[in-house]
N, C-alpha and C positions, 0 to 999 in steps of 0.2 A: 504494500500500500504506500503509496504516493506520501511521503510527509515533506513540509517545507516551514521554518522555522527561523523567524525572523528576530533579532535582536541588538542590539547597539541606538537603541531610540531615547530622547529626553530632551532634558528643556536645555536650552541653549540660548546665548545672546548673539542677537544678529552682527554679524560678520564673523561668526565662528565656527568652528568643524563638529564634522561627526563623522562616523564610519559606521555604518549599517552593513551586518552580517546575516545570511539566510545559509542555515545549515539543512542540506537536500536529505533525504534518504527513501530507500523502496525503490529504488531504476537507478541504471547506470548514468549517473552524471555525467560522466565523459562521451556516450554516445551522443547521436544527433540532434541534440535540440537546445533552440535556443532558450536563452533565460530571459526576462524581462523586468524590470521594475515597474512596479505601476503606484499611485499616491492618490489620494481623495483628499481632499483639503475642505473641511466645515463648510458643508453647506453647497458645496459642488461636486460636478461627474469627479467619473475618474478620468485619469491622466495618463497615459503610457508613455514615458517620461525618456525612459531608457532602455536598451537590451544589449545583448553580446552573443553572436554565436558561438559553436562548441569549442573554435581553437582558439578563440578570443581573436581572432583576426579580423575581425569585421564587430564594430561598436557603433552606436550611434544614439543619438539623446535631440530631445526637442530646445530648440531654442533657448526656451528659459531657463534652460538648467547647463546648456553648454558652456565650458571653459570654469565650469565651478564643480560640478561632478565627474564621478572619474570610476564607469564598473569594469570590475573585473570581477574573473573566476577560478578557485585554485580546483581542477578537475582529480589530481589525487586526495584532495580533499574534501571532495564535493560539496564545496563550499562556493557561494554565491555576494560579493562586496560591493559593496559602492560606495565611495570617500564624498563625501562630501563637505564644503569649503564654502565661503564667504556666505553663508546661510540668511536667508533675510526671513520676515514676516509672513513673505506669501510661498512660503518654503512650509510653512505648517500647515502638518498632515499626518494622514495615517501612509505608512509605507508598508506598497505590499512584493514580495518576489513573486512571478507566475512563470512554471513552465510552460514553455510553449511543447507544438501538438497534443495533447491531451487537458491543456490550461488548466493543471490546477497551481491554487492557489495559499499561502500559507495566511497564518490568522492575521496577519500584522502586525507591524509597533508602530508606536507614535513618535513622532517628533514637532519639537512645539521649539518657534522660533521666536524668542521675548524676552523684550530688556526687564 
């Protein structure tokens, strides 16, 4: 069974970091699928913000979060990261990991951006 397990979330003052960890297990991490971040921010959709395919060769993020986020994945560890950096207000959210082809998805953490 599919588990995905998210954690490194809290409050933080804008322009500060955090590193968001989602440890995988039930399927082979290293085989073919990509990973994705996705976030909901109070009171709005979701966001598919970021992803990374399996050899980490191929990354990409939307706009708002480019050049301040940073995922990666360690596949002997089947472990799922995202660094995250200069963090503002509209940075708070719930953060979720979802593998792709079968999308599932892990419970979340929060992260909350406030002086």
């Amino acid at each position: 069974q599919v588990q995905l397990v998210e954690s490194g979330g809290g409050l933080v003052q804008p322009g500060g970091s955090l590193r968001l960890s989602c440890a995988a297990s039930g399927f082979t991490f290293s085989s073919s699928y990509w990973m994705y971040w996705v976030r909901q921010a109070p009171g709005k959709g979701l966001e598919w913000f970021s992803s990374i395919n399996t050899g980490s060769s191929d990354t990409d993020y939307v706009d708002s979060v480019k050049g301040r986020f940073t995922i990666s994945r360690d596949n002997a560890k089947n472990t799922l990261s995202l660094q995250m950096k200069s963090l503002k207000h509209e940075d708070t959210a719930v953060y979720y990991c979802v593998k792709g082809s079968t999308w599932d998805w892990g419970q979340g953490t929060q992260v909350t951006v406030s002086s």
